[in-house]
mmJSON file of the N, C-alpha and C atoms, coordinates in Angstrom:
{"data_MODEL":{"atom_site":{
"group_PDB":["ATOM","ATOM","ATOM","ATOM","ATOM","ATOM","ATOM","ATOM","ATOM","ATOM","ATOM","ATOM","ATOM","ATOM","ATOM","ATOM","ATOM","ATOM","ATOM","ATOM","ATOM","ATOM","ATOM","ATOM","ATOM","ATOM","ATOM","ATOM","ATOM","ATOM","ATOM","ATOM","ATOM","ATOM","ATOM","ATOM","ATOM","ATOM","ATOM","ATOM","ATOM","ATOM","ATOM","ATOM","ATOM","ATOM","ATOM","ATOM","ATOM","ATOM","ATOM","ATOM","ATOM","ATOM","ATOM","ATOM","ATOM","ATOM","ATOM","ATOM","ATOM","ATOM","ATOM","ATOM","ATOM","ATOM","ATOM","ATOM","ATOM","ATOM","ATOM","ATOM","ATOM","ATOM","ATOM","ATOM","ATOM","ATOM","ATOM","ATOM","ATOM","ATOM","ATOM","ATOM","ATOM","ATOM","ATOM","ATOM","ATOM","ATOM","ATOM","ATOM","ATOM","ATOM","ATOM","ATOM","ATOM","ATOM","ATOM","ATOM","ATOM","ATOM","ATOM","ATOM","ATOM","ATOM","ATOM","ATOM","ATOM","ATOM","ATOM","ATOM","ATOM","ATOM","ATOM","ATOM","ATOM","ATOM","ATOM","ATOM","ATOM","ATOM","ATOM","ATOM","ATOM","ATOM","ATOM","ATOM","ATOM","ATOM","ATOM","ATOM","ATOM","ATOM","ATOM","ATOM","ATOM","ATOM","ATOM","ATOM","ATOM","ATOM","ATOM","ATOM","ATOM","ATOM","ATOM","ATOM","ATOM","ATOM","ATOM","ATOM","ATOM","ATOM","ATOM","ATOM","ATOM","ATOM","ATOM","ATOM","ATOM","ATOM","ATOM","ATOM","ATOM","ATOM","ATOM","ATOM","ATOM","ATOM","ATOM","ATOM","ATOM","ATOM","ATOM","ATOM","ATOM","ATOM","ATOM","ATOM"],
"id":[1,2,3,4,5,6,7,8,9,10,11,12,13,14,15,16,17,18,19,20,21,22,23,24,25,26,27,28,29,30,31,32,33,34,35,36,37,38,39,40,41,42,43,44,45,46,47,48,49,50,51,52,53,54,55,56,57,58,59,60,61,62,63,64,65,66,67,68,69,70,71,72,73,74,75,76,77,78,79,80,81,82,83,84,85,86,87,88,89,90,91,92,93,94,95,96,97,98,99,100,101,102,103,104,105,106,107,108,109,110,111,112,113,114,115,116,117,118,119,120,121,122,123,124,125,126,127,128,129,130,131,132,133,134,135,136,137,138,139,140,141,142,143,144,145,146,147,148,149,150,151,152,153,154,155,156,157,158,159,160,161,162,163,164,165,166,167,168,169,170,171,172,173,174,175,176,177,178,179,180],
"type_symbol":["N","C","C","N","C","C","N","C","C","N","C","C","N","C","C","N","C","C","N","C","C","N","C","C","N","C","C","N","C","C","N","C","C","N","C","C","N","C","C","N","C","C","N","C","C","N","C","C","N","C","C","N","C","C","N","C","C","N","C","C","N","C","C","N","C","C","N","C","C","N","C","C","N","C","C","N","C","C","N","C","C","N","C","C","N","C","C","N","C","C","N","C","C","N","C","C","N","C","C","N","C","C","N","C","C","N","C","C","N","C","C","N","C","C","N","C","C","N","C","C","N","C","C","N","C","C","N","C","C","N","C","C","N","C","C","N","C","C","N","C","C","N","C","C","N","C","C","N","C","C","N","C","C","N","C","C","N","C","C","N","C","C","N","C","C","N","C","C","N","C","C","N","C","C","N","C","C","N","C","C"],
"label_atom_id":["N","CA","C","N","CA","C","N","CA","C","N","CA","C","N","CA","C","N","CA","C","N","CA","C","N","CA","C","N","CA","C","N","CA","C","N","CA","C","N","CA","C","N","CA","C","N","CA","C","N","CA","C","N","CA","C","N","CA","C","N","CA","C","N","CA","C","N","CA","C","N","CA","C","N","CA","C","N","CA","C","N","CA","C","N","CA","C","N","CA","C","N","CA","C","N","CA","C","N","CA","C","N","CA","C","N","CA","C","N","CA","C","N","CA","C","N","CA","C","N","CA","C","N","CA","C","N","CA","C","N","CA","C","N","CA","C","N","CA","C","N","CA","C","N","CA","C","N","CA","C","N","CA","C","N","CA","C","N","CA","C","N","CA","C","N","CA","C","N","CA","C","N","CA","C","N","CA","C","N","CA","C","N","CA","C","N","CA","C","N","CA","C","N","CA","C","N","CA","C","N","CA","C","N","CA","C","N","CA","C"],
"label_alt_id":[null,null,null,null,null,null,null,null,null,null,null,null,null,null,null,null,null,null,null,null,null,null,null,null,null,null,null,null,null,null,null,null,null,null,null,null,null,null,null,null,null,null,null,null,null,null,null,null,null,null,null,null,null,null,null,null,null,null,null,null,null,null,null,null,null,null,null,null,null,null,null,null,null,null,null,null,null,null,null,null,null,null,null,null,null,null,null,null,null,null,null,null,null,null,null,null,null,null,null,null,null,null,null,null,null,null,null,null,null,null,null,null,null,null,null,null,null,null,null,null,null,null,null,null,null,null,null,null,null,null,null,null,null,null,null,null,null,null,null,null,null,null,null,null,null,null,null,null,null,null,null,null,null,null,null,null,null,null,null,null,null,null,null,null,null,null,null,null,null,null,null,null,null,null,null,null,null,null,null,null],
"label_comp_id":["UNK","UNK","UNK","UNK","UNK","UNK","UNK","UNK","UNK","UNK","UNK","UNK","UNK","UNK","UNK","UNK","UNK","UNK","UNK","UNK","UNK","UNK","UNK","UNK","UNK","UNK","UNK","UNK","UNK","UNK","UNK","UNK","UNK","UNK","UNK","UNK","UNK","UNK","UNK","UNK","UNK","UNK","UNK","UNK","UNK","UNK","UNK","UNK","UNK","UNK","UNK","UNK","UNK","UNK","UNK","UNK","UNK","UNK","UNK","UNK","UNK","UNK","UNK","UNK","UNK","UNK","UNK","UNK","UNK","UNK","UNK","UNK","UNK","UNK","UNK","UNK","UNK","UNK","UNK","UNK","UNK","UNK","UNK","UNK","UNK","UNK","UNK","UNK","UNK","UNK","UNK","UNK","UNK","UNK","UNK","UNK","UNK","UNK","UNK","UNK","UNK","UNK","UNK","UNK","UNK","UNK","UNK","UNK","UNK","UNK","UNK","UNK","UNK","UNK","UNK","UNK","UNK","UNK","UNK","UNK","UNK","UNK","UNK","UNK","UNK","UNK","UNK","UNK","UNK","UNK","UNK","UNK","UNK","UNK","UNK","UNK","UNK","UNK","UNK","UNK","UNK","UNK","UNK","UNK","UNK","UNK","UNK","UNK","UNK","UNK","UNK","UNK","UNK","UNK","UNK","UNK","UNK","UNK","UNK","UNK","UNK","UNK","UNK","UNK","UNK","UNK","UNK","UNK","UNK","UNK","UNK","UNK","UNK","UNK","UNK","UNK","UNK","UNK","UNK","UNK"],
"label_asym_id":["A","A","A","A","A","A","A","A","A","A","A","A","A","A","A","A","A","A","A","A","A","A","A","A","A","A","A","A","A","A","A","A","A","A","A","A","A","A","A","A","A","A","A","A","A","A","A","A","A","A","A","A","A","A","A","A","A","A","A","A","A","A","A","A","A","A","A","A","A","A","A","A","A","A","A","A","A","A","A","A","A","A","A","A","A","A","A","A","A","A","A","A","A","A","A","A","A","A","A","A","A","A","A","A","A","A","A","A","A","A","A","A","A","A","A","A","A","A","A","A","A","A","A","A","A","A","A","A","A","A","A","A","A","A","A","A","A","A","A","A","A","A","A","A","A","A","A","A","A","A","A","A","A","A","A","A","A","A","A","A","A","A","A","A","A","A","A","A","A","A","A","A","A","A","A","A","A","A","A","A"],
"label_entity_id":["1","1","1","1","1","1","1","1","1","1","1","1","1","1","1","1","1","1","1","1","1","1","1","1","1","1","1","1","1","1","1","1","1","1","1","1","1","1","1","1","1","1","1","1","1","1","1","1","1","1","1","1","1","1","1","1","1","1","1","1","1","1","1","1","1","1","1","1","1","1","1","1","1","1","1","1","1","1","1","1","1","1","1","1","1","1","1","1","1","1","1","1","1","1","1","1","1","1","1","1","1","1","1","1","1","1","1","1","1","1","1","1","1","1","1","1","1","1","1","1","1","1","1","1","1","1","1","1","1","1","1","1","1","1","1","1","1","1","1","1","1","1","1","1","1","1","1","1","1","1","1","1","1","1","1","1","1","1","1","1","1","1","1","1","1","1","1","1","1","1","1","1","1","1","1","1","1","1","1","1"],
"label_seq_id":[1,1,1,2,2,2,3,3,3,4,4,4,5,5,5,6,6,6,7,7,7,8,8,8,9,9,9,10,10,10,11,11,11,12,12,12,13,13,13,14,14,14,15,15,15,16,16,16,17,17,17,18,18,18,19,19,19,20,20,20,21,21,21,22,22,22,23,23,23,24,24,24,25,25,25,26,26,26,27,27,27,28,28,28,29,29,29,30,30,30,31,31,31,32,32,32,33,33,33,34,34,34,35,35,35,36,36,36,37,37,37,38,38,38,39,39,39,40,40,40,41,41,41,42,42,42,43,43,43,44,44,44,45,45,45,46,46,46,47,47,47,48,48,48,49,49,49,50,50,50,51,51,51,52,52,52,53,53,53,54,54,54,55,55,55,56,56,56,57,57,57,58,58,58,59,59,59,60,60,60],
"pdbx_PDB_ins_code":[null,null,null,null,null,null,null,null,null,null,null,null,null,null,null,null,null,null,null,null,null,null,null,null,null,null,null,null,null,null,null,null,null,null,null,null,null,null,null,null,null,null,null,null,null,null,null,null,null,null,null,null,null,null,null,null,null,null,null,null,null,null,null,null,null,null,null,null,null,null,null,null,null,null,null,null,null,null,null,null,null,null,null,null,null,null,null,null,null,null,null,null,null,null,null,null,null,null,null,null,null,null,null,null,null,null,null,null,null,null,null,null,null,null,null,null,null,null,null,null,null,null,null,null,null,null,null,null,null,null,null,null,null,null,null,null,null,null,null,null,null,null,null,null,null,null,null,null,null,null,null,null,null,null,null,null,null,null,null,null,null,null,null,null,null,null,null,null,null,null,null,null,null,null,null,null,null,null,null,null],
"Cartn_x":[4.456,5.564,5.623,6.158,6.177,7.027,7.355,8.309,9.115,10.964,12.045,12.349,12.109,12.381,11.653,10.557,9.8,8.941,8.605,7.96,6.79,5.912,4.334,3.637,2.571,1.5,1.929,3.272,3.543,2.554,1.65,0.586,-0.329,-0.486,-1.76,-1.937,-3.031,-3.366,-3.367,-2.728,-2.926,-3.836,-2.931,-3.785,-4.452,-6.343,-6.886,-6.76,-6.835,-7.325,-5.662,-4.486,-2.994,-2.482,-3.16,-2.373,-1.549,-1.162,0.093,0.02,0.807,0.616,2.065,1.637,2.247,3.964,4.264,4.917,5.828,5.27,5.728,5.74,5.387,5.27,6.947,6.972,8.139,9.316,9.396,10.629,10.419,9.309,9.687,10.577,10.054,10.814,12.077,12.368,13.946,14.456,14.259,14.78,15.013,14.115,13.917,14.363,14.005,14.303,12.909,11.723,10.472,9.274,8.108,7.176,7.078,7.519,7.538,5.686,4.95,4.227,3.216,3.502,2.407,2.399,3.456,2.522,2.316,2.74,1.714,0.309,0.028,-1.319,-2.123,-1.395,-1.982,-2.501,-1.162,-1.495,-2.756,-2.597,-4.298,-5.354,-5.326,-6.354,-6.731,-5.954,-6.223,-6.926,-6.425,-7.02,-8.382,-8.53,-9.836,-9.709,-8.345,-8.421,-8.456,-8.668,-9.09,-10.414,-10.56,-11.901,-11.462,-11.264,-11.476,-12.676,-13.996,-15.265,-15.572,-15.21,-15.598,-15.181,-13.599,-12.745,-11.994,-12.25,-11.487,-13.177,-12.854,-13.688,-14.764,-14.145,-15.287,-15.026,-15.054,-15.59,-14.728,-13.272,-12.852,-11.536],
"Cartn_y":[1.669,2.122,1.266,1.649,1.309,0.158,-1.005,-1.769,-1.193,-1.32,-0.599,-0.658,-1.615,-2.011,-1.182,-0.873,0.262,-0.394,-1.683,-2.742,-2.931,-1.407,-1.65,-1.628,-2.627,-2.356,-3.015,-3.53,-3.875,-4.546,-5.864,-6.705,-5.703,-5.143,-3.941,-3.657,-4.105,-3.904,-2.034,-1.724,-0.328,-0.462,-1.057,-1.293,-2.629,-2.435,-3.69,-3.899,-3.437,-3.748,-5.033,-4.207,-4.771,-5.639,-5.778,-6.192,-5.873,-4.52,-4.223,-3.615,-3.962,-3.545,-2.877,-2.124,-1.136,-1.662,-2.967,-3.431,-3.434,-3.034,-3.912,-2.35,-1.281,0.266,0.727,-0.008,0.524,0.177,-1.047,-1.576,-1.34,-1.065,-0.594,1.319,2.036,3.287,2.934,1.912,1.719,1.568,0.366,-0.005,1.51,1.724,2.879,4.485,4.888,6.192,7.274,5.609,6.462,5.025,5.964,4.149,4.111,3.237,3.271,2.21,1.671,1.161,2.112,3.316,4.641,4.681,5.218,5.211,4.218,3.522,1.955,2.177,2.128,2.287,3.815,4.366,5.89,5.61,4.934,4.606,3.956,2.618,1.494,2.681,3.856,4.043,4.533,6.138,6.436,5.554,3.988,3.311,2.986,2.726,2.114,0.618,-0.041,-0.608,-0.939,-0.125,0.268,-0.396,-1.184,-1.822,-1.373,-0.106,0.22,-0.12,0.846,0.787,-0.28,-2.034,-3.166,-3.81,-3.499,-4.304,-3.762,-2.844,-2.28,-1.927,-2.565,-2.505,-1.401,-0.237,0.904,1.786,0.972,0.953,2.395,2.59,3.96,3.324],
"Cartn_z":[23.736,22.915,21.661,20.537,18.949,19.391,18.151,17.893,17.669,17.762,17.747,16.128,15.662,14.405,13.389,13.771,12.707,12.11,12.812,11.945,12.757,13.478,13.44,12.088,12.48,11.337,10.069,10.378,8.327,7.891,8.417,7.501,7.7,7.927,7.605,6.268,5.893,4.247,3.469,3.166,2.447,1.514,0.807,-0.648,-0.986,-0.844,-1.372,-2.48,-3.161,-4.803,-5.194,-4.747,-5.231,-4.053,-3.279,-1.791,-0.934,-1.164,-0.839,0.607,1.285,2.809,3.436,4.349,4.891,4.873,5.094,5.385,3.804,2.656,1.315,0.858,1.66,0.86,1.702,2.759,3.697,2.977,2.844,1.878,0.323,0.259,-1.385,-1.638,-0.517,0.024,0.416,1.321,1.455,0.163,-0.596,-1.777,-2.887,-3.051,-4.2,-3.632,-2.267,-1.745,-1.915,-2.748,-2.713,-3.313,-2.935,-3.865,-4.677,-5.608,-6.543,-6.668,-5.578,-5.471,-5.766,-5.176,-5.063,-6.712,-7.425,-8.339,-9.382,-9.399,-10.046,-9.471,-8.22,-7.713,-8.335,-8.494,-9.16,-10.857,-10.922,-12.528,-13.157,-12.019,-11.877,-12.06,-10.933,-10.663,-12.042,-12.656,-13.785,-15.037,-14.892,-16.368,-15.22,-14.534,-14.128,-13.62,-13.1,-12.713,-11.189,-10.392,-8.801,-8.676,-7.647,-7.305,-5.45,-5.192,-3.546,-3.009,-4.02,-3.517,-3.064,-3.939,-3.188,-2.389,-3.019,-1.999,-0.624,-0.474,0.882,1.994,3.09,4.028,4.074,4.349,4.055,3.059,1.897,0.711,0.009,0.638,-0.328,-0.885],
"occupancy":[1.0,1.0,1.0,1.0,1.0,1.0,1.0,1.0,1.0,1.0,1.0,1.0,1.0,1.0,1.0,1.0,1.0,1.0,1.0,1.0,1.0,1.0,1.0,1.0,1.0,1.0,1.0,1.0,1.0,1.0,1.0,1.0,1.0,1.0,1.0,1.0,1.0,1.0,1.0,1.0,1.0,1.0,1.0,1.0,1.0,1.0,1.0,1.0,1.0,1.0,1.0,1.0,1.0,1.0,1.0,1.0,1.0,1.0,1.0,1.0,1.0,1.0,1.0,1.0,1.0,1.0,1.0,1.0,1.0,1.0,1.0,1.0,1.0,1.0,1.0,1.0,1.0,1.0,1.0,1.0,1.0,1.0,1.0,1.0,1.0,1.0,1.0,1.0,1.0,1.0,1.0,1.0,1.0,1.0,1.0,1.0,1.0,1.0,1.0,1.0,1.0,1.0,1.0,1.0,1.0,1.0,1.0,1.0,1.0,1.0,1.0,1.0,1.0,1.0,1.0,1.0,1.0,1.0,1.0,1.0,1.0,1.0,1.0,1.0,1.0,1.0,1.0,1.0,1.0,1.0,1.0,1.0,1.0,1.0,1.0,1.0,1.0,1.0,1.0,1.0,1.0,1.0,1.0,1.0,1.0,1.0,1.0,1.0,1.0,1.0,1.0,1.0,1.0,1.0,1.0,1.0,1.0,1.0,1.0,1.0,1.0,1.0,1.0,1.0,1.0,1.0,1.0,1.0,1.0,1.0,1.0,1.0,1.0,1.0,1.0,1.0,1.0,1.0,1.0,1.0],
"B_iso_or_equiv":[0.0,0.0,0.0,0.0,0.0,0.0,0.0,0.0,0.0,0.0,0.0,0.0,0.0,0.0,0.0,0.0,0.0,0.0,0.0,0.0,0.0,0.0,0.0,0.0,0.0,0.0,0.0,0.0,0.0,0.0,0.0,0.0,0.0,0.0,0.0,0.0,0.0,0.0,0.0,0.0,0.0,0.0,0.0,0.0,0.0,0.0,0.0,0.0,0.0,0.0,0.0,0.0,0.0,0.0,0.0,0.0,0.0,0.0,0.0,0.0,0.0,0.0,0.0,0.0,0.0,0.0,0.0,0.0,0.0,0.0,0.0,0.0,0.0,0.0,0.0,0.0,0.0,0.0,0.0,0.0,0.0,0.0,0.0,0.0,0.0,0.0,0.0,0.0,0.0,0.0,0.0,0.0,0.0,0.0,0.0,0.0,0.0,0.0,0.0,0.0,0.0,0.0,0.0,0.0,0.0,0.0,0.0,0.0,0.0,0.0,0.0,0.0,0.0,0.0,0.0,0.0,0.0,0.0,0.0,0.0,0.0,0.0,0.0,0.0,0.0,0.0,0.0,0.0,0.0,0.0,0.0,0.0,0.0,0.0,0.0,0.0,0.0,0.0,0.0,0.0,0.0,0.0,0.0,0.0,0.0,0.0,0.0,0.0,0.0,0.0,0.0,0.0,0.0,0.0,0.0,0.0,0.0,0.0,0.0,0.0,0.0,0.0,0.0,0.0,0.0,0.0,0.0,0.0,0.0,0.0,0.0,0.0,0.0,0.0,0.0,0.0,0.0,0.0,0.0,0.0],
"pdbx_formal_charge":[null,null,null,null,null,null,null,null,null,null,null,null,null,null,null,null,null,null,null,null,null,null,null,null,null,null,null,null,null,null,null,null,null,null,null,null,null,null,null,null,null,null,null,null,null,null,null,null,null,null,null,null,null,null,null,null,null,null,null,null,null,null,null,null,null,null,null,null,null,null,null,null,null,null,null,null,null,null,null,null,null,null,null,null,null,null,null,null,null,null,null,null,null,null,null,null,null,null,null,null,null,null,null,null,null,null,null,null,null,null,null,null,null,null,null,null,null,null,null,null,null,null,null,null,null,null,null,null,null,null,null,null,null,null,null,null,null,null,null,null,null,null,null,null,null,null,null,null,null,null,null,null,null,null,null,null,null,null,null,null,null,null,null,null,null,null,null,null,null,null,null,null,null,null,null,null,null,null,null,null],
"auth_seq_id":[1,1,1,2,2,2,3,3,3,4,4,4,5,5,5,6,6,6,7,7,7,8,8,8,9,9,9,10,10,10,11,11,11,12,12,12,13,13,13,14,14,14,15,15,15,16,16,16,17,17,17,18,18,18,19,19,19,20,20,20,21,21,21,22,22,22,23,23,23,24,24,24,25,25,25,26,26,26,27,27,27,28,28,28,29,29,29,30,30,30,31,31,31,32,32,32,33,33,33,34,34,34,35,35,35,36,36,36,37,37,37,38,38,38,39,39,39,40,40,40,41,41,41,42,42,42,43,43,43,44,44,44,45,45,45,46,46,46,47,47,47,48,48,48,49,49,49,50,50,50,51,51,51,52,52,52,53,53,53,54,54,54,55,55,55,56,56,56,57,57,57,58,58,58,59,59,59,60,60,60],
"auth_comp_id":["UNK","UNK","UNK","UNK","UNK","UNK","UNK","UNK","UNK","UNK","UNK","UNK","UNK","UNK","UNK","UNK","UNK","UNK","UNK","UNK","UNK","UNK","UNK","UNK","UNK","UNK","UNK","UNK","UNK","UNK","UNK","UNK","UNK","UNK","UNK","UNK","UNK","UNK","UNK","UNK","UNK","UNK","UNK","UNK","UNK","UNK","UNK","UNK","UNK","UNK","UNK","UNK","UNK","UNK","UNK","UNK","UNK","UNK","UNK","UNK","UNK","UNK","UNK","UNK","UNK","UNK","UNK","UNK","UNK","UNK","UNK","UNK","UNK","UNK","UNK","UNK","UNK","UNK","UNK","UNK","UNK","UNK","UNK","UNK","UNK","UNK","UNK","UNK","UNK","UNK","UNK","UNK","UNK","UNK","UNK","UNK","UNK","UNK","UNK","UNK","UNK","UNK","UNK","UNK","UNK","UNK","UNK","UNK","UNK","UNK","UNK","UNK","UNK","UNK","UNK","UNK","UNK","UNK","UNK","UNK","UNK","UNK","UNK","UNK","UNK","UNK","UNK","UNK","UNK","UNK","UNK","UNK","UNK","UNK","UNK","UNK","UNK","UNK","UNK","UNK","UNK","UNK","UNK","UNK","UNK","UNK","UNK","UNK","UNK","UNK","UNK","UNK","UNK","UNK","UNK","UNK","UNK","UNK","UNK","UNK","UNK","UNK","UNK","UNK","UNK","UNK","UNK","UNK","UNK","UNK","UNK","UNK","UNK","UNK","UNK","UNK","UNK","UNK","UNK","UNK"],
"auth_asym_id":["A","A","A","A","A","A","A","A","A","A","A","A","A","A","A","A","A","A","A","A","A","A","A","A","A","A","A","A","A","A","A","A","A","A","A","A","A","A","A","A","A","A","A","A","A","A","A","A","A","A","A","A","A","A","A","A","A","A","A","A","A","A","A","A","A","A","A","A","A","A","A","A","A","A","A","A","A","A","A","A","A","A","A","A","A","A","A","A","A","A","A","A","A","A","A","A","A","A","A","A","A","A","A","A","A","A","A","A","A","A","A","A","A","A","A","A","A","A","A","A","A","A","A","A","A","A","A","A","A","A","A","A","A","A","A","A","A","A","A","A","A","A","A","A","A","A","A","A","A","A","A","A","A","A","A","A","A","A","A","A","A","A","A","A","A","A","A","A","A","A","A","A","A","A","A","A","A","A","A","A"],
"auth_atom_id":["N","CA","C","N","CA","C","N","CA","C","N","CA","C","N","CA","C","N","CA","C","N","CA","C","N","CA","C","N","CA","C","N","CA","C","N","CA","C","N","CA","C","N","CA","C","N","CA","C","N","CA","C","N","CA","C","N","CA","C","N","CA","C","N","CA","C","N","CA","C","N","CA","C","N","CA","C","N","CA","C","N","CA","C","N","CA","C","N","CA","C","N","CA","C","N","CA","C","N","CA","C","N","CA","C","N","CA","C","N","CA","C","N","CA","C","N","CA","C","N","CA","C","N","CA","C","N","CA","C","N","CA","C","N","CA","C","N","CA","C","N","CA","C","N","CA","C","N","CA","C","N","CA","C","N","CA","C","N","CA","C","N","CA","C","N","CA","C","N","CA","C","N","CA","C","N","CA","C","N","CA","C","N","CA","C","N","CA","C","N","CA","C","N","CA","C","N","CA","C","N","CA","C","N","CA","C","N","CA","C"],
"pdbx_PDB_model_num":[1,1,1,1,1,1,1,1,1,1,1,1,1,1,1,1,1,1,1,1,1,1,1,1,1,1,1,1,1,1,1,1,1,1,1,1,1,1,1,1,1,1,1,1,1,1,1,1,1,1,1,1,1,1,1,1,1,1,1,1,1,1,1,1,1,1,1,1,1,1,1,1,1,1,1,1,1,1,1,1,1,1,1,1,1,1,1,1,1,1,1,1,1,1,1,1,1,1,1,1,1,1,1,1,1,1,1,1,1,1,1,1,1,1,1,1,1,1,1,1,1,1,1,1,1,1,1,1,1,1,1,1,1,1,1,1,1,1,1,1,1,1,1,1,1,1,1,1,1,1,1,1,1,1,1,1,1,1,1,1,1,1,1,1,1,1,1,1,1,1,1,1,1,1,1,1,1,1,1,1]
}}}
């Protein structure tokens, strides 16, 4: 059974490139009512600053 708190997985890395982990996308949705992380990370990707291919384990 899950943690009651809702707090599986938070150090789980989402995002390599920014660091941002499951745990920092959850409270950025509480705070805001949405991620405001998502799209900063959308934005990176558009200029070309996304390095997934190297930095995230299998490479996406």
């Amino acid at each position: 059974m899950g943690n009651p708190t809702g707090s599986d997985g938070d150090d789980e890395l989402i995002c390599y490139c920014f660091r941002h982990s499951r745990g920092d996308i959850r409270e950025d949705v509480r705070r805001h009512g949405h991620s405001t992380i998502l799209t900063a990370v959308r934005q990176a990707h558009r200029e070309g600053r996304c390095r997934c291919d190297t930095l995230h384990p299998q490479g996406r």
